[in-house]
C-alpha positions as CSV (number, residue, x, y, z in Angstrom):
1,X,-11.2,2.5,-9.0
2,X,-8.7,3.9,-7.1
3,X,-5.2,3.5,-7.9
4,X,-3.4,2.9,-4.6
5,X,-3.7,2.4,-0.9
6,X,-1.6,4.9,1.7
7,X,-1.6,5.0,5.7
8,X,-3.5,8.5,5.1
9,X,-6.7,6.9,3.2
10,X,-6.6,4.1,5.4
11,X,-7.2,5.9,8.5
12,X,-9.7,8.1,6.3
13,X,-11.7,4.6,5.6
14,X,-11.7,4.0,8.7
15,X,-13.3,6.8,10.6
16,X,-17.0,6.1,11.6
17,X,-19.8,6.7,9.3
18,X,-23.3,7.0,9.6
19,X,-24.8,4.0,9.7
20,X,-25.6,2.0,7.7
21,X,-21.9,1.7,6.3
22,X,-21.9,-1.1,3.4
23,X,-18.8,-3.2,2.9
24,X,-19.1,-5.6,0.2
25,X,-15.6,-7.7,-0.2
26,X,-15.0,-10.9,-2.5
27,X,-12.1,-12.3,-4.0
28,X,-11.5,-11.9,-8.0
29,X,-9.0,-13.6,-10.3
30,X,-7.2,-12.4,-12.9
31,X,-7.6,-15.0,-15.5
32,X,-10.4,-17.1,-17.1
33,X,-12.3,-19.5,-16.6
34,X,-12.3,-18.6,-12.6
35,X,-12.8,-14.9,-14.0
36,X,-16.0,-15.7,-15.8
37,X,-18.0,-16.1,-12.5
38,X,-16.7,-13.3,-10.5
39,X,-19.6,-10.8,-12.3
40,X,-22.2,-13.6,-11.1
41,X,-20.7,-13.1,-7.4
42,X,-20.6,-9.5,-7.3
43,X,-24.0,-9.2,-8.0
44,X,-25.3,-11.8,-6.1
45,X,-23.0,-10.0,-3.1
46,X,-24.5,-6.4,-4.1
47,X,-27.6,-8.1,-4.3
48,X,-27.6,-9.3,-0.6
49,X,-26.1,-6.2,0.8
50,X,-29.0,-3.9,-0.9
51,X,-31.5,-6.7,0.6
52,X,-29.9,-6.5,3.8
53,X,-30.2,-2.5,3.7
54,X,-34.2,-2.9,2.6
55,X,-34.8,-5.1,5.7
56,X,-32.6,-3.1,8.2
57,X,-35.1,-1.5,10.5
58,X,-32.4,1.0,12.0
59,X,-31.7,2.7,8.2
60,X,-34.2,5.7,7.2
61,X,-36.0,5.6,4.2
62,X,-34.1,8.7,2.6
63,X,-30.5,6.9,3.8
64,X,-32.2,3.8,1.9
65,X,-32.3,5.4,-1.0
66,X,-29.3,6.9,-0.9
67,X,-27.1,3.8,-0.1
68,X,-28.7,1.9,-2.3
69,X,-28.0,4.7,-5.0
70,X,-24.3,4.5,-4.2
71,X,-23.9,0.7,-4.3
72,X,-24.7,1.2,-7.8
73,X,-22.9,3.5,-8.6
74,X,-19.7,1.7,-7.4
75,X,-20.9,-1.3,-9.4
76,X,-21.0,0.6,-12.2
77,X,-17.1,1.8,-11.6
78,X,-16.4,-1.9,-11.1
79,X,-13.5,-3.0,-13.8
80,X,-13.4,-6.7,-13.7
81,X,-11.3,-7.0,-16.8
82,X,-8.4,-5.6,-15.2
83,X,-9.5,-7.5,-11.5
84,X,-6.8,-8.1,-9.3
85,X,-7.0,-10.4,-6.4
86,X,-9.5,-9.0,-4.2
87,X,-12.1,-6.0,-4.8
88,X,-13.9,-4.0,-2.0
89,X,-16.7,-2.0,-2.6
90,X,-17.7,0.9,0.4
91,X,-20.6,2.9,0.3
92,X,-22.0,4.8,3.0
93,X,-25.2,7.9,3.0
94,X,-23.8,10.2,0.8
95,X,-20.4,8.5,-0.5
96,X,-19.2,4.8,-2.0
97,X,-15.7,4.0,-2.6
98,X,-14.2,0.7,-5.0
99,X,-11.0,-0.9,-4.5
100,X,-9.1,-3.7,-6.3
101,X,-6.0,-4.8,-4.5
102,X,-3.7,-7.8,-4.7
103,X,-5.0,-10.2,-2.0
104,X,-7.9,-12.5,-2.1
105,X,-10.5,-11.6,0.6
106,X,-13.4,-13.9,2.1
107,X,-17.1,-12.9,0.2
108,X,-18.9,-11.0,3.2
109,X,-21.5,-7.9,3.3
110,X,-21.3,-5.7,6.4
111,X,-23.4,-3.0,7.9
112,X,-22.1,-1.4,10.2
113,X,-20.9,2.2,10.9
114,X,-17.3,1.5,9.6
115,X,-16.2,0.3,7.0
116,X,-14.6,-3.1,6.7
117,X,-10.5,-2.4,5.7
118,X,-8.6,-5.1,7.7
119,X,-8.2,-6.8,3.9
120,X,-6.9,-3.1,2.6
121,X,-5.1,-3.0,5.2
122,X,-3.3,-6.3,4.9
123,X,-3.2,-5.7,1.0
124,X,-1.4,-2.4,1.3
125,X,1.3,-3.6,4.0
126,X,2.1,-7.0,1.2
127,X,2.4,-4.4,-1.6
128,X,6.1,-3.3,-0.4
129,X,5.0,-0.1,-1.4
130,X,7.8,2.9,-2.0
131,X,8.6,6.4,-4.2
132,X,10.9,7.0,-7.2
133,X,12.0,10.9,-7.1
134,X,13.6,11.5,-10.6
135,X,15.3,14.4,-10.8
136,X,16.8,16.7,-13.5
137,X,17.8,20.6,-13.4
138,X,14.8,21.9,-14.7
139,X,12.1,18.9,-13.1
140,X,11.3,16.6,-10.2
141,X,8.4,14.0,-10.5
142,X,7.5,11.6,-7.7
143,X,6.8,8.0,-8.5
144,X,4.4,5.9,-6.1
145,X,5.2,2.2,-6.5
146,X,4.1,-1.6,-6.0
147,X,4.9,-5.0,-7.0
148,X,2.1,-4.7,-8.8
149,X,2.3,-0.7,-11.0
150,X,4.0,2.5,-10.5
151,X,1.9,5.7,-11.0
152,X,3.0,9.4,-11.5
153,X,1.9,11.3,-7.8
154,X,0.5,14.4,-9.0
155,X,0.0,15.7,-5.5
156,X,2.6,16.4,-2.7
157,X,3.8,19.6,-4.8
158,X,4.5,17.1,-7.7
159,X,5.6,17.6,-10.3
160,X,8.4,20.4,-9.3
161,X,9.4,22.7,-12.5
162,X,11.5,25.6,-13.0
163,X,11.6,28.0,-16.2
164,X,15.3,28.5,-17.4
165,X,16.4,32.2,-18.5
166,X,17.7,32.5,-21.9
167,X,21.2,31.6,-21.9
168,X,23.8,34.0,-22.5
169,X,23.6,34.3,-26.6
170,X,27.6,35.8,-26.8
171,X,29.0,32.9,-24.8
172,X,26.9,30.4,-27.0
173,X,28.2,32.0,-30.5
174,X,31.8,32.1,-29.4
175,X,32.8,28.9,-27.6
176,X,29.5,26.8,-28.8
177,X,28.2,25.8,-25.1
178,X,25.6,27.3,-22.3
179,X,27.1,27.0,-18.6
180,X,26.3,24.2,-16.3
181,X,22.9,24.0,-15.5
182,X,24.5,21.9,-12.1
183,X,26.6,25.1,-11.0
184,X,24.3,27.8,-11.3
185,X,22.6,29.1,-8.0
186,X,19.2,28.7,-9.1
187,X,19.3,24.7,-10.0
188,X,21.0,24.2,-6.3
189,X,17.9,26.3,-4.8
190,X,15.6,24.3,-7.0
191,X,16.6,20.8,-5.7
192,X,16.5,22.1,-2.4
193,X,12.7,22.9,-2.5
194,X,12.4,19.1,-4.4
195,X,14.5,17.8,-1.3
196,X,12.4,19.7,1.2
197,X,9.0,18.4,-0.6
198,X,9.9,14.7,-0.4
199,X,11.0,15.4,3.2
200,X,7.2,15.9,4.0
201,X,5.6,12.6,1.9
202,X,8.0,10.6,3.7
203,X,7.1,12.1,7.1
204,X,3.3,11.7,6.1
205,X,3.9,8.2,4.4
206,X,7.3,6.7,5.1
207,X,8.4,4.0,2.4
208,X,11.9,3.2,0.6
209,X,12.7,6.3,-1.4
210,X,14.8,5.5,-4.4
211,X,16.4,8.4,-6.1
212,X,17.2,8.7,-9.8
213,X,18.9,11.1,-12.3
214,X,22.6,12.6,-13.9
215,X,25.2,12.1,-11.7
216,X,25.7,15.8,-11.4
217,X,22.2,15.7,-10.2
218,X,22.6,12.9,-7.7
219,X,25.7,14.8,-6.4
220,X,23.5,18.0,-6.3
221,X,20.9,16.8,-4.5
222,X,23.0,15.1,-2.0
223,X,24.4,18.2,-1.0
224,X,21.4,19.6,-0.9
225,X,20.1,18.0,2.2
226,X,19.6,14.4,3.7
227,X,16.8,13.2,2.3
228,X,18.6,11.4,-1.0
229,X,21.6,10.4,1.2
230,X,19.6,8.3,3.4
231,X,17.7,6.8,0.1
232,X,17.4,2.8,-0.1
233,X,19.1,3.4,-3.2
234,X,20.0,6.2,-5.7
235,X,19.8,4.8,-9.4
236,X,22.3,7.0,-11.4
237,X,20.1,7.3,-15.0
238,X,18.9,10.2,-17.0
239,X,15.7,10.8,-18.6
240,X,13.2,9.5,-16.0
241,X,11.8,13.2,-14.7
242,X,10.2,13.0,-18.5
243,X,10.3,9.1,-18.7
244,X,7.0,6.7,-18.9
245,X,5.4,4.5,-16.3
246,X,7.1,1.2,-17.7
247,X,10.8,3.1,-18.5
248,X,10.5,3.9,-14.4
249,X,9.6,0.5,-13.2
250,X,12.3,-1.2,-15.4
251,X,14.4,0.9,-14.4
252,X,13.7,0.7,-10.5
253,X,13.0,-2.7,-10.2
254,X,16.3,-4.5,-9.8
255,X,16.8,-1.7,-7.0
256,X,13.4,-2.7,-5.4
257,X,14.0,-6.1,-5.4
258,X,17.6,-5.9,-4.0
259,X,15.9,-3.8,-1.1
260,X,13.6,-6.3,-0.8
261,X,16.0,-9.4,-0.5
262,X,17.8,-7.1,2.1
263,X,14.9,-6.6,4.4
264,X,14.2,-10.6,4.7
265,X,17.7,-11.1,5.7
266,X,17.7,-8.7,8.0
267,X,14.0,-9.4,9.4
268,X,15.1,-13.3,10.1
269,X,18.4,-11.9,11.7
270,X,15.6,-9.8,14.1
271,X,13.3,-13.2,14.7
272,X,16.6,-15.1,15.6
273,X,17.9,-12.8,18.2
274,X,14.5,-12.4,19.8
275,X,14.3,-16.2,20.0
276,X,17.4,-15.8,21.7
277,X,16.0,-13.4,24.5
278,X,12.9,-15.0,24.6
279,X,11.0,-12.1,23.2
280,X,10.0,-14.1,20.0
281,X,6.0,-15.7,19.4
282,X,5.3,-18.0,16.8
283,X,2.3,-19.6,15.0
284,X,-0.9,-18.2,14.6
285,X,-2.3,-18.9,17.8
286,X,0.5,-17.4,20.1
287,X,1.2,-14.4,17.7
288,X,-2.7,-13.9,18.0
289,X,-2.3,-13.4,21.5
290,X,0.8,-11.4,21.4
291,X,-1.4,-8.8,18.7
292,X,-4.3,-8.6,21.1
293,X,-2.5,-7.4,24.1
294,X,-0.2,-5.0,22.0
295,X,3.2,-6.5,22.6
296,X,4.1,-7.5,18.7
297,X,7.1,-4.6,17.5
298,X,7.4,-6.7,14.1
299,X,5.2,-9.1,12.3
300,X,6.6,-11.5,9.7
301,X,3.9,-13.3,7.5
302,X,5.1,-15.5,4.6
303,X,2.9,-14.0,1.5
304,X,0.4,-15.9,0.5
305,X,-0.5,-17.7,4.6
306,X,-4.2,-18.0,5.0
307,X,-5.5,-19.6,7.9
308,X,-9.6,-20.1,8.6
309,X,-10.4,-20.6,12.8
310,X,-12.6,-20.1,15.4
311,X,-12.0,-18.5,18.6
312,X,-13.0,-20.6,21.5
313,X,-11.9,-18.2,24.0
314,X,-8.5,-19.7,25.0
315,X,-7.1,-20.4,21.7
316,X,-7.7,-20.4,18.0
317,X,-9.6,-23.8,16.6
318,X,-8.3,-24.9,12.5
319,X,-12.4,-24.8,11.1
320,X,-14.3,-24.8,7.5
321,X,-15.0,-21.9,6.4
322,X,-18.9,-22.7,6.8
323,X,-18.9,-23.4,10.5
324,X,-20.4,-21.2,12.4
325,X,-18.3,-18.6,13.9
326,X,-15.3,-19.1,11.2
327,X,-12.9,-16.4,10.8
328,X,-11.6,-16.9,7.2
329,X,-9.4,-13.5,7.0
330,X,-7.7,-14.3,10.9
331,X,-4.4,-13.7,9.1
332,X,-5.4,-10.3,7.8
333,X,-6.9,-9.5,11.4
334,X,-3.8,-9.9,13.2
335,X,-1.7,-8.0,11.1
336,X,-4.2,-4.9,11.0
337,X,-4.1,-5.6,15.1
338,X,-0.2,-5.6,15.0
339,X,-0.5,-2.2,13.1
340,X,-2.8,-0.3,14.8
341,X,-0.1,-0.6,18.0
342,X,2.3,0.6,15.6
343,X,4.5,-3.1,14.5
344,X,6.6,-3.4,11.6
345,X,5.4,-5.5,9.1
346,X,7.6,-7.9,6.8
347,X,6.7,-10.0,3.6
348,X,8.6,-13.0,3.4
349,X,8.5,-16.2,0.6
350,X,6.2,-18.6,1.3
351,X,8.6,-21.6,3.3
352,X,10.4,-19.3,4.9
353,X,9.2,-19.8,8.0
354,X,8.2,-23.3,7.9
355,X,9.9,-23.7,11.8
356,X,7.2,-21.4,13.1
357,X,4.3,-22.2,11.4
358,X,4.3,-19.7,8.5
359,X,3.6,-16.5,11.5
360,X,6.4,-15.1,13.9
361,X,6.8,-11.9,15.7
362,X,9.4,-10.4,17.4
363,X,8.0,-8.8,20.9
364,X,8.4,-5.6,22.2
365,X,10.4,-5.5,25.9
C-alpha cells in the first residue's frame, strides 16, 4: 500500500483515465470482531465491481482482461491486518493503486473515467500532515508526518550527506580536539543546499515544517536562510538525522500537537470575526451552498462529522443511507469542493462547534 497521501498524487489520481476506471472504497476497522468481516466485504465489493466490468458494454474485451487483472492484483497488496479506517482500491487499463487511510468511507464501486478520491482527499486534509528536517553537520533527513506514522522521505534530494576531510592529525595530537565542524565553510555551504532543498517540498507541498538538531546547528541553519526561521517550531535535540521512526515522532509530537492546539484557537478566532462581518456560513446545508459557488476561504469540520442526505434541489434532506439518491460521504464532498477553489481546511474536536451544527466556514469577500 502506499504510505502517504500529498496534494501532488492527489491531483495525479485524479486526472482522467481510460475508461473503465474502477474505484472500489469500504470502510475497515482496526480491531476484532468488526475486523473479522471486512475480508468478506472486500470481496464481495471486488466481486461486484469485476461483475459490473463483465456486463459493461462500453469496456473492450482486451481492457476486460486487463482491469480485471489489476483488481487482483491490488487485492492481493491488500493488508487488512494492519487496516486503518477506510481502504480504496483504484485500478484502471494498464495500472491499480491501494490505499488505507484514517477515515471510514461508504462501500461503493464506480466506473467511470476517474477515479473516486473525494474520501483521499478528505482523509489527507484530517491527517494534519507536516515534515521533520533533522539536521546535523555531516546529514539532513526529511521526515513526512501524520497523526497516524512518520516515514523517512527518501526523495526531494533526501537524505543530504557530506564526506568530511581528514582532520588535521598535528592539531588532534597536541591539544586533543578537531575544529568546529559548525565554523568551517563547508558545513555553512552544506546547510545551505539542505535549506534550499526543503525550500522547494514546501513550495510543492506546504505543511508545518518542524526543525530539529544541536543548537549550533539550529543557529547555523538559521543563518543560513528563512526557511528554519519561519518553522512552526524548531526542537533543539541531537541525534535525530541518524534516529529511528519512533525516536522522531516522540520527539516531535508535543511540538505537533502544540501547533495543533494553536491552529483551533486561532481558526475559531477566524469563524468569530467573519460572524461579525457577516461573511460566516454554518451547518451543512448553507456551507453546502457556500462550496458550490466557490465562496468558502476556510472550512472548519469537527473530526469525526458524518452526515448522510439527499439533495432535493433547494436544500439538503437528513436520509438512510438506503434511500434512493443518499449521499453518505456529503461531508467529504464538500470539503473536496472547498479545496478544489483553493479553502483552508481546519480539524477541530468533535463539540467544538456544537453552535453551528458541527460545519462552519468563513467566506471569502
Amino acid at each position: 500500500m502506499h504510505p502517504a497521501l500529498s496534494p501532488a498524487v492527489l491531483a495525479e489520481l485524479r486526472r482522467t483515465r481510460p475508461y473503465p476506471a474502477v474505484s472500489v472504497l469500504m470502510s475497515t476497522h482496526r480491531r476484532e470482531p468488526d475486523s473479522t468481516q471486512d475480508p468478506v466485504r472486500l470481496r464481495n465489493l471486488l466481486a461486484e465491481a469485476k461483475e459490473r466490468v463483465q456486463a459493461d458494454p462500453k469496456v473492450s474485451r482486451a481492457d476486460r482482461i486487463d482491469v480485471l487483472e489489476q483488481l487482483d492484483r491490488a487485492l492481493a497488496e491488500v493488508d487488512l491486518v494492519h487496516a486503518e479506517d477506510g481502504l480504496a482500491i483504484l485500478a484502471a487499463p494498464g495500472e491499480h493503486q491501494v490505499w488505507s487511510f484514517a477515515r471510514t468511507a461508504p462501500a461503493r464501486v464506480v466506473l467511470s473515467d476517474t477515479f473516486l478520491t473525494r474520501n483521499l482527499v478528505a482523509a489527507q486534509a484530517a491527517e494534519r500532515p507536516y515534515w521533520v528536517l533533522a539536521v546535523a553537520a555531516d546529514r539532513a533527513v526529511l521526515w513526512g508526518g501524520t497523526q497516524e506514522r512518520v516515514t523517512e522521505e527518501v526523495d526531494h534530494g533526501f537524505p543530504l550527506t557530506r564526506t568530511f576531510d581528514n582532520p588535521d592529525p598535528e592539531r588532534r595530537e597536541r591539544i586533543g580536539d578537531t575544529p568546529s565542524t559548525f565554523r568551517d565553510e563547508e558545513t555553512k555551504t552544506f546547510l545551505r543546499q539542505a535549506d534550499t532543498a526543503i525550500g522547494k517540498v514546501l513550495a510543492a507541498d506546504p505543511r508545518p515544517l518542524y526543525v530539529v538538531g544541536d543548537a549550533p546547528a539550529l543557529a547555523l541553519l538559521d543563518a543560513a536562510g528563512p526557511i528554519a526561521r519561519e518553522a512552526a517550531a524548531q526542537i533543539p535535540h541531537g541525534g535525530l538525522a541518524q534516529a529511528d521512526v519512533a525516536t522522531v515522532q516522540r520527539v516531535v509530537e508535543p511540538a505537533a500537537r502544540a501547533h495543533a492546539e494553536r491552529e483551533i484557537g486561532d481558526t475559531l478566532a477566524q469563524l468569530d470575526k467573519a460572524r461579525g462581518r457577516q461573511e460566516f456560513a454554518a451547518g451543512l446545508d448553507e456551507v453546502w451552498r457556500a462550496a458550490g459557488e466557490a465562496r468558502i476561504a476556510r472550512l472548519v469540520v469537527e473530526e469525526n462529522y458524518r452526515a448522510t442526505v439527499r439533495d432535493d434541489g433547494d436544500h439538503l434532506v437528513p436520509a438512510q443511507a438506503d434511500e434512493s439518491g443518499a449521499r453518505e460521504d456529503i461531508v467529504d464532498e464538500v470539503i473536496e469542493r472547498a479545496l478544489d477553489t483553493g479553502a483552508l481546511i481546519t480539524f477541530v474536536p468533535d463539540d467544538t462547534l456544537s453552535d453551528t451544527q458541527r460545519i462552519a466556514a468563513v467566506l471569502r469577500h
